[in-house]
PyMOL Python script that loads the backbone (N, CA, C, O; Angstrom):
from pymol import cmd

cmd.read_pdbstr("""\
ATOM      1  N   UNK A   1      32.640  -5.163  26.351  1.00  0.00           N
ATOM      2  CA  UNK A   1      32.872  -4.228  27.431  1.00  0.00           C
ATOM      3  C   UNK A   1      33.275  -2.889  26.835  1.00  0.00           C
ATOM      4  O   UNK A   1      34.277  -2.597  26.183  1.00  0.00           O
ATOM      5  N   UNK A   2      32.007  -1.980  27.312  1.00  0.00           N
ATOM      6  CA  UNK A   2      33.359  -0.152  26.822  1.00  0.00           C
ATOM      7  C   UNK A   2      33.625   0.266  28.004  1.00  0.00           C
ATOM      8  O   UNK A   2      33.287   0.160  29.183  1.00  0.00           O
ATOM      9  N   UNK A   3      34.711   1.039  26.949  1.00  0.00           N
ATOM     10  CA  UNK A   3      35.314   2.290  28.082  1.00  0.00           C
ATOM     11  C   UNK A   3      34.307   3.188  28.179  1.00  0.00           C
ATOM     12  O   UNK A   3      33.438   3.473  27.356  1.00  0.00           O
ATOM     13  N   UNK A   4      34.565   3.718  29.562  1.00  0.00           N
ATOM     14  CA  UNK A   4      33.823   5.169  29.388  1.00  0.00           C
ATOM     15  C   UNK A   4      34.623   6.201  28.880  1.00  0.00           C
ATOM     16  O   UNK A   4      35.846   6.151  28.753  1.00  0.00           O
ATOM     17  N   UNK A   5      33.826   7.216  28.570  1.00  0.00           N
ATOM     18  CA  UNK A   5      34.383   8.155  27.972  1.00  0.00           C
ATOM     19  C   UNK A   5      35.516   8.861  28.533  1.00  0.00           C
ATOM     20  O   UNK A   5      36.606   9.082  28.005  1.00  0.00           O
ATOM     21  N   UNK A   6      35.024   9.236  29.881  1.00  0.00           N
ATOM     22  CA  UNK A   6      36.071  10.221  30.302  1.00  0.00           C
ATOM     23  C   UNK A   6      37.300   9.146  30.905  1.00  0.00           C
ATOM     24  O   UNK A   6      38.005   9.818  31.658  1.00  0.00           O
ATOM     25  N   UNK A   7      37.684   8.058  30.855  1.00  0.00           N
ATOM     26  CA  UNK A   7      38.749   7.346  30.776  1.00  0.00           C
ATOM     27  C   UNK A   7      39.745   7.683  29.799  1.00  0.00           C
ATOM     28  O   UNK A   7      40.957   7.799  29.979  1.00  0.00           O
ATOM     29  N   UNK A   8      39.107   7.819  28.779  1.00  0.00           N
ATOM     30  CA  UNK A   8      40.312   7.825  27.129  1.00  0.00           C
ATOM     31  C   UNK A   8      40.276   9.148  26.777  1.00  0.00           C
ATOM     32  O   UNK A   8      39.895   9.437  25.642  1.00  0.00           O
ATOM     33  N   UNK A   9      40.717  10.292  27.809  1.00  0.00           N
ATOM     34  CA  UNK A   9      41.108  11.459  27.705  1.00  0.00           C
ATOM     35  C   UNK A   9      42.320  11.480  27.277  1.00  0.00           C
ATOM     36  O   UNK A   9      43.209  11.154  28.063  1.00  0.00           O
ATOM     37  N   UNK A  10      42.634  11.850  25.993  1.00  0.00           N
ATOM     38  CA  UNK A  10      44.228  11.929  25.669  1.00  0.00           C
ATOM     39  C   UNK A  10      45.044  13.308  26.870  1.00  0.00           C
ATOM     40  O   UNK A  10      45.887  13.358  27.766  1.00  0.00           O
ATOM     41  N   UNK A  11      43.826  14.513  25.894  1.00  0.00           N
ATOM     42  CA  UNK A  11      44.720  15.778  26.537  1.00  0.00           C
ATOM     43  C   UNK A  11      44.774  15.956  28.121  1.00  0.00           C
ATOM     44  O   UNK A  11      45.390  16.863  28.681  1.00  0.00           O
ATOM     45  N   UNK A  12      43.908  14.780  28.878  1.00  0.00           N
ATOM     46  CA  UNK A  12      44.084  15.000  30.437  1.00  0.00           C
ATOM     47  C   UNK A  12      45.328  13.931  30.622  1.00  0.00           C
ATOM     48  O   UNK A  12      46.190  13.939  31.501  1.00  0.00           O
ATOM     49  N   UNK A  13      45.180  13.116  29.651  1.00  0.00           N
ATOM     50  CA  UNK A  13      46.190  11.948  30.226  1.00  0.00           C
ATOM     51  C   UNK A  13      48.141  12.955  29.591  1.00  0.00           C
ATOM     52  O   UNK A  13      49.180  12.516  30.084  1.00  0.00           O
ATOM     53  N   UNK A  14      48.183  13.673  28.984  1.00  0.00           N
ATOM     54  CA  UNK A  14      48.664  14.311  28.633  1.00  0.00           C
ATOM     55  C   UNK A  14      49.268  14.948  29.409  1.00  0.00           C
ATOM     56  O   UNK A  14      50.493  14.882  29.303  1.00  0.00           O
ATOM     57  N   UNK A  15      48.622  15.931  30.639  1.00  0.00           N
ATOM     58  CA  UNK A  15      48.897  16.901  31.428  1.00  0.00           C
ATOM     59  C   UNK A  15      49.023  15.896  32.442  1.00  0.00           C
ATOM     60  O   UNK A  15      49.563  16.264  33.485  1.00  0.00           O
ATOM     61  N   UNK A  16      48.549  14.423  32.339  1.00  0.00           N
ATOM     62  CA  UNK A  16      49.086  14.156  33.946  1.00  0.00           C
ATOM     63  C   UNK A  16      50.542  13.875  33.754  1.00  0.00           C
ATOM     64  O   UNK A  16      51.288  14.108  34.705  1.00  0.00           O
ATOM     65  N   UNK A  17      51.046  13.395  32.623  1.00  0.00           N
ATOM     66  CA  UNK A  17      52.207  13.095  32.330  1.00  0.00           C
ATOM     67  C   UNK A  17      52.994  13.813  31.877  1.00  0.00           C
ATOM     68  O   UNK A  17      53.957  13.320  31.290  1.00  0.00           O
ATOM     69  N   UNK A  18      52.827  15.583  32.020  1.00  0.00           N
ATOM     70  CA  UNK A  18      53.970  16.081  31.163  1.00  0.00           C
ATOM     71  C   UNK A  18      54.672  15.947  31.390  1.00  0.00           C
ATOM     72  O   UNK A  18      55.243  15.573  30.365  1.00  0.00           O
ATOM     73  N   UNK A  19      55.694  15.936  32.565  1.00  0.00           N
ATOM     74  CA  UNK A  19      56.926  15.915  33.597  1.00  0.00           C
ATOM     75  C   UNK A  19      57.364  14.840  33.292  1.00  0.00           C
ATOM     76  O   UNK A  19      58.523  14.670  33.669  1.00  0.00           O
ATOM     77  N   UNK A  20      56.743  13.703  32.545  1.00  0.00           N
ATOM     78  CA  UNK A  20      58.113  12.806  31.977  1.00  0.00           C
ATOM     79  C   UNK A  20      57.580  12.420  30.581  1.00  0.00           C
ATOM     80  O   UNK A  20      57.562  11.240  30.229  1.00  0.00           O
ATOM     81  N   UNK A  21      57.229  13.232  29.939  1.00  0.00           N
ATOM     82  CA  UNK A  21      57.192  13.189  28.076  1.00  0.00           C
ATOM     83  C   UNK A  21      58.164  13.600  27.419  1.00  0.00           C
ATOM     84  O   UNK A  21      58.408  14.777  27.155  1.00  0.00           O
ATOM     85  N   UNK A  22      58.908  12.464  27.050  1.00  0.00           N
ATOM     86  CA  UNK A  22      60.131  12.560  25.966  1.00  0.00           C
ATOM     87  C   UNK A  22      59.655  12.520  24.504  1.00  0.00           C
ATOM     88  O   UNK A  22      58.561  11.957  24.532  1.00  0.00           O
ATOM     89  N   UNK A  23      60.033  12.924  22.978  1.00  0.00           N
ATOM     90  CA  UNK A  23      60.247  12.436  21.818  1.00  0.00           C
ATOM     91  C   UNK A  23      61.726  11.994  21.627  1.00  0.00           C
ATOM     92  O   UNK A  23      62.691  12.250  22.347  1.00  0.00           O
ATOM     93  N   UNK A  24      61.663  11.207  20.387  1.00  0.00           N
ATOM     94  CA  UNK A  24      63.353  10.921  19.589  1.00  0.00           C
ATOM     95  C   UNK A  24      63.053  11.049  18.603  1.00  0.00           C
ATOM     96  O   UNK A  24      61.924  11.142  18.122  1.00  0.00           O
ATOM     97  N   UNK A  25      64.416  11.082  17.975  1.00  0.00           N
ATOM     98  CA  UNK A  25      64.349  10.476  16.129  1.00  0.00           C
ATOM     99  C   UNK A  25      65.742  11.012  16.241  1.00  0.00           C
ATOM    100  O   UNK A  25      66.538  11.311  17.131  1.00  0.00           O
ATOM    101  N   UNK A  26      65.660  10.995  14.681  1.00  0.00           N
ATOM    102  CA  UNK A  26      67.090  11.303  14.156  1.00  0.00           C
ATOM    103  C   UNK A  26      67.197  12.433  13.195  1.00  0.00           C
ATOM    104  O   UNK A  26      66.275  13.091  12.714  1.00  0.00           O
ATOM    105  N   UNK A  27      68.287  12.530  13.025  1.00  0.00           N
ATOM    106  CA  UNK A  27      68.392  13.967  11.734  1.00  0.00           C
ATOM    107  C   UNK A  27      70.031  13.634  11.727  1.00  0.00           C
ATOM    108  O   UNK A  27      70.705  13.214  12.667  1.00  0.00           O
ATOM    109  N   UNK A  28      70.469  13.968  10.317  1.00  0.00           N
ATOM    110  CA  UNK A  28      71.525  13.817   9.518  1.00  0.00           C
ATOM    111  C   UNK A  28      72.307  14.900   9.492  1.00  0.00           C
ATOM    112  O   UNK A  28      71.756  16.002   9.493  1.00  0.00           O
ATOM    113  N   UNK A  29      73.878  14.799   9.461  1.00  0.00           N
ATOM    114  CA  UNK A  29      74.861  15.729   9.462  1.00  0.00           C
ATOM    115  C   UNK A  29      75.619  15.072   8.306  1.00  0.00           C
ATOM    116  O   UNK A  29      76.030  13.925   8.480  1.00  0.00           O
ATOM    117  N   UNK A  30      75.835  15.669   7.183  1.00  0.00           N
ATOM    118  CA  UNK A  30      76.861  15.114   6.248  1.00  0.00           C
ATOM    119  C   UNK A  30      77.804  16.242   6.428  1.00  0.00           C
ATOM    120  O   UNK A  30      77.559  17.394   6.787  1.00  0.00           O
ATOM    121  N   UNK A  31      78.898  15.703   6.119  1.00  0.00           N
ATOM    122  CA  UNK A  31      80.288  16.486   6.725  1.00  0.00           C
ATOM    123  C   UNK A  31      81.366  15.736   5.180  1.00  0.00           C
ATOM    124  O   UNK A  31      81.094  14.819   4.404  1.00  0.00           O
ATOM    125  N   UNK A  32      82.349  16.464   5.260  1.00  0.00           N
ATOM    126  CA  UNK A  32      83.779  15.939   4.231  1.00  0.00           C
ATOM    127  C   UNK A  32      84.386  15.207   4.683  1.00  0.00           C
ATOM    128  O   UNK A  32      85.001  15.585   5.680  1.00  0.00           O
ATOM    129  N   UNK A  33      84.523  14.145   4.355  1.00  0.00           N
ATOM    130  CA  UNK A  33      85.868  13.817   4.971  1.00  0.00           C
ATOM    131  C   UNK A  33      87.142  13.158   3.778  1.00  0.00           C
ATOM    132  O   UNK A  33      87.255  13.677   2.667  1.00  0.00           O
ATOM    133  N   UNK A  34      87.879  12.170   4.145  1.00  0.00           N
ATOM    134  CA  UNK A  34      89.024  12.358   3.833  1.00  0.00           C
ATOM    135  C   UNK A  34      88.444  11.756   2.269  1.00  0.00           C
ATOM    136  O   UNK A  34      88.618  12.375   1.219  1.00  0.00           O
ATOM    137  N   UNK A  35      87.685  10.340   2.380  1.00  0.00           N
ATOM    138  CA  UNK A  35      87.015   9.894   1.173  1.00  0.00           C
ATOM    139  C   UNK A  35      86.116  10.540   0.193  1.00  0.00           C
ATOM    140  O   UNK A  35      85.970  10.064  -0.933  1.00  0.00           O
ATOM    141  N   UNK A  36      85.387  11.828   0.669  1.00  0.00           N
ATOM    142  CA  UNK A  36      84.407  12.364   0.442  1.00  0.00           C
ATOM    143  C   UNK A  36      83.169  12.398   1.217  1.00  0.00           C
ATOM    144  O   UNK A  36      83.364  12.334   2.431  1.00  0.00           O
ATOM    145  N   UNK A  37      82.261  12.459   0.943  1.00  0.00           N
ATOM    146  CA  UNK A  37      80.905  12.900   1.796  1.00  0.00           C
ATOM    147  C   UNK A  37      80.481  12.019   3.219  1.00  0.00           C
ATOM    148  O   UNK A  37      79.827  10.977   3.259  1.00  0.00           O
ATOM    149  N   UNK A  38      80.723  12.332   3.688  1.00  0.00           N
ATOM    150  CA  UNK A  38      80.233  10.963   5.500  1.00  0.00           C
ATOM    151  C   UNK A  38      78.780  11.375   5.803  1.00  0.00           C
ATOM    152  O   UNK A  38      78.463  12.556   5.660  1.00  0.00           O
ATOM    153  N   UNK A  39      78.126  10.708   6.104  1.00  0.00           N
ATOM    154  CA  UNK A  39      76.692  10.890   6.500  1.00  0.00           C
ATOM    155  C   UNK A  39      76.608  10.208   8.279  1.00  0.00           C
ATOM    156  O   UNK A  39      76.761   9.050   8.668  1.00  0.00           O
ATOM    157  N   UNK A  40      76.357  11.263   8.927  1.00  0.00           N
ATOM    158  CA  UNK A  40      76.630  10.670  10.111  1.00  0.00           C
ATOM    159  C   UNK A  40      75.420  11.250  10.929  1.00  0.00           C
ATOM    160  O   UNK A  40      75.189  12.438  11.150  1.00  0.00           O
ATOM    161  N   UNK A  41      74.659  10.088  11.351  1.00  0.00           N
ATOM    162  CA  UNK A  41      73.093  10.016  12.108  1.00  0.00           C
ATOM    163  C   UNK A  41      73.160  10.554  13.782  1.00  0.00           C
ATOM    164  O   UNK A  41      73.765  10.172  14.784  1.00  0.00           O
ATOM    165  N   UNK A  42      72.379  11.433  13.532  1.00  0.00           N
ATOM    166  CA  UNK A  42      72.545  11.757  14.841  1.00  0.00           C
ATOM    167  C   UNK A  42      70.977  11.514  15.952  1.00  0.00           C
ATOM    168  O   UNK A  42      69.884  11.976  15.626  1.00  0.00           O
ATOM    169  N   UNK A  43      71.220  10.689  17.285  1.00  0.00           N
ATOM    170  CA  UNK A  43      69.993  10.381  17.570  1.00  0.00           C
ATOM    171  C   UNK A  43      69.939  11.423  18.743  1.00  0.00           C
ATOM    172  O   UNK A  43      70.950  11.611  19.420  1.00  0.00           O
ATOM    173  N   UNK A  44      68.841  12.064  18.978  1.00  0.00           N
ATOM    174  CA  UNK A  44      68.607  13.138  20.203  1.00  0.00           C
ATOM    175  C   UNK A  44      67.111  12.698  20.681  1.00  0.00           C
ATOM    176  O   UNK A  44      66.199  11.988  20.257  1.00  0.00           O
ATOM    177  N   UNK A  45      67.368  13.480  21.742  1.00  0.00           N
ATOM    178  CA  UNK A  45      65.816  13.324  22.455  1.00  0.00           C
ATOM    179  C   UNK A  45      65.245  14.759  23.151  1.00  0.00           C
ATOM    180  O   UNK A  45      65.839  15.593  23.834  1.00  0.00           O
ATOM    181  N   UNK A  46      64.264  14.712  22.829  1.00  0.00           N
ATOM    182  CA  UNK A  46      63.630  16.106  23.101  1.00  0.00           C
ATOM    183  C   UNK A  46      62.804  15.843  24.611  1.00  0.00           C
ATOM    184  O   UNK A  46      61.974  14.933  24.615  1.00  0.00           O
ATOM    185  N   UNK A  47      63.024  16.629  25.887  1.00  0.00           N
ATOM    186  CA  UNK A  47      62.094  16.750  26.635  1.00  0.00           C
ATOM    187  C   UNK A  47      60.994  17.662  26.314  1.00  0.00           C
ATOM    188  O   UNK A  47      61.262  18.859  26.209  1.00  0.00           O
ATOM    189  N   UNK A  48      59.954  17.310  26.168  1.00  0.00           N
ATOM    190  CA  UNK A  48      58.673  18.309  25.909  1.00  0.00           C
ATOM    191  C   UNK A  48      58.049  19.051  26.774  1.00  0.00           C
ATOM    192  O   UNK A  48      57.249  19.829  26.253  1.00  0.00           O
ATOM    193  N   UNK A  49      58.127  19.096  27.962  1.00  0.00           N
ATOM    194  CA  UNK A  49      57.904  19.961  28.820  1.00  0.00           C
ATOM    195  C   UNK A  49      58.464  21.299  28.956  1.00  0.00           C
ATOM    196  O   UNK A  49      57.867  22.339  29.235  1.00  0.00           O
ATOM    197  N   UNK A  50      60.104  21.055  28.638  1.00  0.00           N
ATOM    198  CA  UNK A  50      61.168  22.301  28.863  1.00  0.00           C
ATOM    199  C   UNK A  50      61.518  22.420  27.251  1.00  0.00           C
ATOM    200  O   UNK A  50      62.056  23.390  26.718  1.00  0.00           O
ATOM    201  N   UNK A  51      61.168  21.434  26.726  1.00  0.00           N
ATOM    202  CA  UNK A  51      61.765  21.258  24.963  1.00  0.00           C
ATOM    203  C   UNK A  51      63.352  21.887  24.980  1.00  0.00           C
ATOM    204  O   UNK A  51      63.888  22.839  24.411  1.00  0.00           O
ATOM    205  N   UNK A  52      63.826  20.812  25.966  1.00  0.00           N
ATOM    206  CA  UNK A  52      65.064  20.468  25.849  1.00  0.00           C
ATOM    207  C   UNK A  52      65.673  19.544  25.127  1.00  0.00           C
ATOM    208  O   UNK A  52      65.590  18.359  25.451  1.00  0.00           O
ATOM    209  N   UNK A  53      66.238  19.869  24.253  1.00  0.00           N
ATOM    210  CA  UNK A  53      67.409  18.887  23.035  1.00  0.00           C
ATOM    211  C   UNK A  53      68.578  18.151  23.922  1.00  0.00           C
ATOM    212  O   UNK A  53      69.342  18.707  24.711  1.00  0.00           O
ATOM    213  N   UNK A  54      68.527  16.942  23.633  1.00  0.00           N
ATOM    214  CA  UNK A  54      69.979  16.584  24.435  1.00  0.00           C
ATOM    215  C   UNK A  54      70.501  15.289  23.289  1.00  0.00           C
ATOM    216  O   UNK A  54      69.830  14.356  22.847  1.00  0.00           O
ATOM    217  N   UNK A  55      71.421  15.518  23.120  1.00  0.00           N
ATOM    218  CA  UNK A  55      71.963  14.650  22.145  1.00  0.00           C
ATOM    219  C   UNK A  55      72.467  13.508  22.454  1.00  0.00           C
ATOM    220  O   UNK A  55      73.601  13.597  22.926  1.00  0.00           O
ATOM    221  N   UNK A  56      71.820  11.895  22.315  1.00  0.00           N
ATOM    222  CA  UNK A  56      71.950  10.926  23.191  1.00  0.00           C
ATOM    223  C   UNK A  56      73.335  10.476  22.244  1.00  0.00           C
ATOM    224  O   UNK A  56      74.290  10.279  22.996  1.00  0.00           O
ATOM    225  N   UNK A  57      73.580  10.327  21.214  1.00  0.00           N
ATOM    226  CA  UNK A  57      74.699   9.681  20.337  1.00  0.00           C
ATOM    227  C   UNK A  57      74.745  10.159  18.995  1.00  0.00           C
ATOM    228  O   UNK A  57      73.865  10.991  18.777  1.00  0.00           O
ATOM    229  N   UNK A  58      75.577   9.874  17.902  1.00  0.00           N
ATOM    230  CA  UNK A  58      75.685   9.982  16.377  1.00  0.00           C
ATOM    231  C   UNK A  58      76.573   8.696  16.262  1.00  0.00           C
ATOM    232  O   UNK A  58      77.356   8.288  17.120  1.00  0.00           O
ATOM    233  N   UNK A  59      76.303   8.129  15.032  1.00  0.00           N
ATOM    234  CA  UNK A  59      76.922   7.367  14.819  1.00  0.00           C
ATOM    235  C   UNK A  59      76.845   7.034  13.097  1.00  0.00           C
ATOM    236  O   UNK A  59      75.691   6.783  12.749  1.00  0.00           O
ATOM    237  N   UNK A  60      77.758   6.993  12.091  1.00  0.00           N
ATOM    238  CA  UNK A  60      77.343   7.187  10.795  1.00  0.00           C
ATOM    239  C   UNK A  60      76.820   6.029  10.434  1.00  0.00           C
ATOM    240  O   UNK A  60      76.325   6.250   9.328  1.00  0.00           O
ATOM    241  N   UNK A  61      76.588   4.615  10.796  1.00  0.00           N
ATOM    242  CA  UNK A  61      75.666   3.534  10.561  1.00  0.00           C
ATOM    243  C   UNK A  61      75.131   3.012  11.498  1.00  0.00           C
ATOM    244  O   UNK A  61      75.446   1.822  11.527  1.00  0.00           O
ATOM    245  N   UNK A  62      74.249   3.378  12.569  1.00  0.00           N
ATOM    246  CA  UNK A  62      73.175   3.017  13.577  1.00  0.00           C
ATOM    247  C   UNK A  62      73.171   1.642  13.580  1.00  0.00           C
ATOM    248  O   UNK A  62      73.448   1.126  12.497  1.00  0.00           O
ATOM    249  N   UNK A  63      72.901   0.805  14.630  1.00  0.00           N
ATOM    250  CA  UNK A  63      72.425  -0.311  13.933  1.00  0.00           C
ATOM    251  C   UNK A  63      71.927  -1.188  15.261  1.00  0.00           C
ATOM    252  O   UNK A  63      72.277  -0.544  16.249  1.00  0.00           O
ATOM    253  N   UNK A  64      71.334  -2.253  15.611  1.00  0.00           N
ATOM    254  CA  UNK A  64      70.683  -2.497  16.596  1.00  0.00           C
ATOM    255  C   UNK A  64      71.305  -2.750  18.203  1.00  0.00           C
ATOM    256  O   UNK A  64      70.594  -2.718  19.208  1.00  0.00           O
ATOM    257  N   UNK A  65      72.333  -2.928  18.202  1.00  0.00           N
ATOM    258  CA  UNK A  65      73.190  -3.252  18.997  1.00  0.00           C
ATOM    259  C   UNK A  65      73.245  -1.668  19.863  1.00  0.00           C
ATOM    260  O   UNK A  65      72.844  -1.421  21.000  1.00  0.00           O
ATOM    261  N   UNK A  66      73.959  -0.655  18.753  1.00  0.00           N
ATOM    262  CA  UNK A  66      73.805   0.529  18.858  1.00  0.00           C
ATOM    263  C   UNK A  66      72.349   1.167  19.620  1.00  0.00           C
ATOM    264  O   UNK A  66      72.404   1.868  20.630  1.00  0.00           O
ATOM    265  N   UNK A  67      71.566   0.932  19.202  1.00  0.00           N
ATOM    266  CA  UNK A  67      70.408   1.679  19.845  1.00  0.00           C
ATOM    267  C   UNK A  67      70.284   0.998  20.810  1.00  0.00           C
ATOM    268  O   UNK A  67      70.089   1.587  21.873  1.00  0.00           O
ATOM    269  N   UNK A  68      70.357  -0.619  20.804  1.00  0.00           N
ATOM    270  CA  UNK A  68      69.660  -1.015  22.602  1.00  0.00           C
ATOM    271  C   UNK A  68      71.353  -0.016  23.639  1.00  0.00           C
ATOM    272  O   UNK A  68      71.184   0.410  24.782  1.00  0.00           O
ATOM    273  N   UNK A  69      72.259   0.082  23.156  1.00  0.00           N
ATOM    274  CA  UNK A  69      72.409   0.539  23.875  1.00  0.00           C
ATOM    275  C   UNK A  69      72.744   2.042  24.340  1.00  0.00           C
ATOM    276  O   UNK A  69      73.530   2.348  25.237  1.00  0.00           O
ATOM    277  N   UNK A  70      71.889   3.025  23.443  1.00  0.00           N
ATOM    278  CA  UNK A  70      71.608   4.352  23.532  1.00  0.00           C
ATOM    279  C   UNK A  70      70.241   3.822  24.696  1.00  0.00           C
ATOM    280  O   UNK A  70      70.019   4.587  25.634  1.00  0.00           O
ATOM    281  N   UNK A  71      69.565   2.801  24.606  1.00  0.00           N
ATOM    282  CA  UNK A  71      68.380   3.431  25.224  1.00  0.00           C
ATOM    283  C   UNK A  71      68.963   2.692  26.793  1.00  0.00           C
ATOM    284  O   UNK A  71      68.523   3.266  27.789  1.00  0.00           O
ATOM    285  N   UNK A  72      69.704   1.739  27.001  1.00  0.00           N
ATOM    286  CA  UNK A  72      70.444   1.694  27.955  1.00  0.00           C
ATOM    287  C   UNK A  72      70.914   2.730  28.931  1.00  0.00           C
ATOM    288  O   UNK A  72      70.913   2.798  30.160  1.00  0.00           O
ATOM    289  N   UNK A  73      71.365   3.610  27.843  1.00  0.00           N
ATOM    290  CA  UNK A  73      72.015   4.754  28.382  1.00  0.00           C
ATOM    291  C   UNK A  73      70.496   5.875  29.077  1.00  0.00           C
ATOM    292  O   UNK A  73      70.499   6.473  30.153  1.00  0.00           O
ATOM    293  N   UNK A  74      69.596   5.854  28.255  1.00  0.00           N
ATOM    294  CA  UNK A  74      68.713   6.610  28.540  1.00  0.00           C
ATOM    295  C   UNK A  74      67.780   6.443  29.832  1.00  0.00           C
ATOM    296  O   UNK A  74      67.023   7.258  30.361  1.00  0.00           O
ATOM    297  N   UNK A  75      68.176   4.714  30.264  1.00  0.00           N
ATOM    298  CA  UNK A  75      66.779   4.539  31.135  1.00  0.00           C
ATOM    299  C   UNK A  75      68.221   4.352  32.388  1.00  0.00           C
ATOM    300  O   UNK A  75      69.359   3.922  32.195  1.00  0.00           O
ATOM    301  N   UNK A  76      67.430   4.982  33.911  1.00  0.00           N
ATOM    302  CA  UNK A  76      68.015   4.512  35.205  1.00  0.00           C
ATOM    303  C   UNK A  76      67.955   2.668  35.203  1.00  0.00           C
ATOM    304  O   UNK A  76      67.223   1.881  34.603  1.00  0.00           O
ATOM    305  N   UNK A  77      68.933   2.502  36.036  1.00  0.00           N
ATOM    306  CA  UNK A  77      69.341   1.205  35.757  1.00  0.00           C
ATOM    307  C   UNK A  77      68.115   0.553  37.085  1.00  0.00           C
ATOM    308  O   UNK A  77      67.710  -0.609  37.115  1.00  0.00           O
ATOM    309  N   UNK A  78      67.813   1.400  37.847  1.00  0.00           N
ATOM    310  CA  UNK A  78      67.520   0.997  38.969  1.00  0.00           C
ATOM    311  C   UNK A  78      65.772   0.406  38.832  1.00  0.00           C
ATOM    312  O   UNK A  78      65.345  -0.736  39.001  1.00  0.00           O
ATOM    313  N   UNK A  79      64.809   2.037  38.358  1.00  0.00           N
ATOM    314  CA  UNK A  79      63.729   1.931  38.194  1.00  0.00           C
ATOM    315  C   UNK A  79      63.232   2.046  36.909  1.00  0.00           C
ATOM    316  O   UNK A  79      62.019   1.928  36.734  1.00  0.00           O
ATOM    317  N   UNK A  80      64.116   2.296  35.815  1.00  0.00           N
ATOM    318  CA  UNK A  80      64.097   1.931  34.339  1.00  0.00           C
ATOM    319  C   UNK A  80      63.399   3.232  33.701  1.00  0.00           C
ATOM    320  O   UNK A  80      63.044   3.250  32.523  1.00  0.00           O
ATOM    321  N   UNK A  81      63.266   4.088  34.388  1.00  0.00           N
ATOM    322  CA  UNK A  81      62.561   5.684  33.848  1.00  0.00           C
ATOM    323  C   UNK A  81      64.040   6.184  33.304  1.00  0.00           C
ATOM    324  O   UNK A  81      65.105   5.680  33.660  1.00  0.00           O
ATOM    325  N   UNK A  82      63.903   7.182  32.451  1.00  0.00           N
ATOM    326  CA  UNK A  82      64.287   8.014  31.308  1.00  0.00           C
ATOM    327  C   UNK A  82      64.937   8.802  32.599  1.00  0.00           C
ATOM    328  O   UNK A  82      64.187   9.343  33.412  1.00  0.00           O
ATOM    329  N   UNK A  83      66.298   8.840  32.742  1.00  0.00           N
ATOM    330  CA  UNK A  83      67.203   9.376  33.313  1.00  0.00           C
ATOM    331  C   UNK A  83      67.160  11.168  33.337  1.00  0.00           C
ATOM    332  O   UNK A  83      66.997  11.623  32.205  1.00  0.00           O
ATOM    333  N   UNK A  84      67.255  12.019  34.222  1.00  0.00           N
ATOM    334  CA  UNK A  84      67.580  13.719  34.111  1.00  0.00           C
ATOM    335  C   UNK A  84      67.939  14.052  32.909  1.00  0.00           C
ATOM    336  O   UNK A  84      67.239  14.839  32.272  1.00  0.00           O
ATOM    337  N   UNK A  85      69.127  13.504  32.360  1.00  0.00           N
ATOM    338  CA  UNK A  85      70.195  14.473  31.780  1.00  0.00           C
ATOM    339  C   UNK A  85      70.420  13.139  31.245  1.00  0.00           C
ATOM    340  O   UNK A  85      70.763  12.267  32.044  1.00  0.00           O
ATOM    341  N   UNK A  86      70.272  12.829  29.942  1.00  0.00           N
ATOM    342  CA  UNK A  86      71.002  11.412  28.875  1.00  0.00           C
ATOM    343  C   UNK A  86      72.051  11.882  28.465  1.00  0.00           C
ATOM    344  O   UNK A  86      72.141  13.109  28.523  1.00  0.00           O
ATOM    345  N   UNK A  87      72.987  11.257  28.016  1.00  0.00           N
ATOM    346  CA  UNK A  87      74.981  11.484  28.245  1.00  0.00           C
ATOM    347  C   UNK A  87      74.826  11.189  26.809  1.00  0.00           C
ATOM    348  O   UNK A  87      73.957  10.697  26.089  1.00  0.00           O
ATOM    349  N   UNK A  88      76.323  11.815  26.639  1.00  0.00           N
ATOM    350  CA  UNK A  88      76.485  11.424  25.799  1.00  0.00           C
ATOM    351  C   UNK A  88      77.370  10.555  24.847  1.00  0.00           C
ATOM    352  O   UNK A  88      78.423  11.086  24.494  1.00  0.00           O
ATOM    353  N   UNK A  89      77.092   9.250  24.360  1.00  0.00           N
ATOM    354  CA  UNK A  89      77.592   8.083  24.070  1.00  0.00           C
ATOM    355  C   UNK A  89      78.487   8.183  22.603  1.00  0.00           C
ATOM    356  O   UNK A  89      78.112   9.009  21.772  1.00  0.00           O
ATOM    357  N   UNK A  90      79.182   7.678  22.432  1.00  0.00           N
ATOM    358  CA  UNK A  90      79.932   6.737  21.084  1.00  0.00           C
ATOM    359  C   UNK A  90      79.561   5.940  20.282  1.00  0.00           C
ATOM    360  O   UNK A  90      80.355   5.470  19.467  1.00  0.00           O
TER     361      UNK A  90
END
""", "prot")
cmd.dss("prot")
cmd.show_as("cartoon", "prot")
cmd.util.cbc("prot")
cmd.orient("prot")
């Protein structure tokens, strides 16, 4: 079975969805502290429409527990979409 072509339009499927296209990742803040050097991860999420930065958490060792519940934080509890405004967590 194929697709047709004009089905697997990225850049239309693109524009139908800008209004809720998020990215993430992370980027690093090393800072002093009392021991010496702390490396502390910081996870944000970019809206791409407005390419708004919002900083969902930092935490200097991430770890899985941690992220399910950054993305907890990120999705409405109700209908599970990527919330206005993601808070910011501990």
């Amino acid at each position: 079975m194929s697709v047709p072509p004009d089905t697997n339009d990225s850049p239309r499927a693109s524009r139908n969805h800008w209004e809720s296209l998020y990215a993430c990742d992370f980027f690093a803040v090393e800072t002093l502290g009392m021991f010496g050097t702390v490396r502390i991860m910081v996870f944000f999420v970019i809206e791409l429409r407005t390419r708004a930065v919002h900083i969902a958490g930092m935490r200097a060792s991430p770890d899985g527990a941690w992220m399910l519940q950054i993305a907890r934080n990120l999705l409405d509890p109700v209908d599970q979409t990527v919330v206005d405004t993601p808070g910011t967590t501990q």
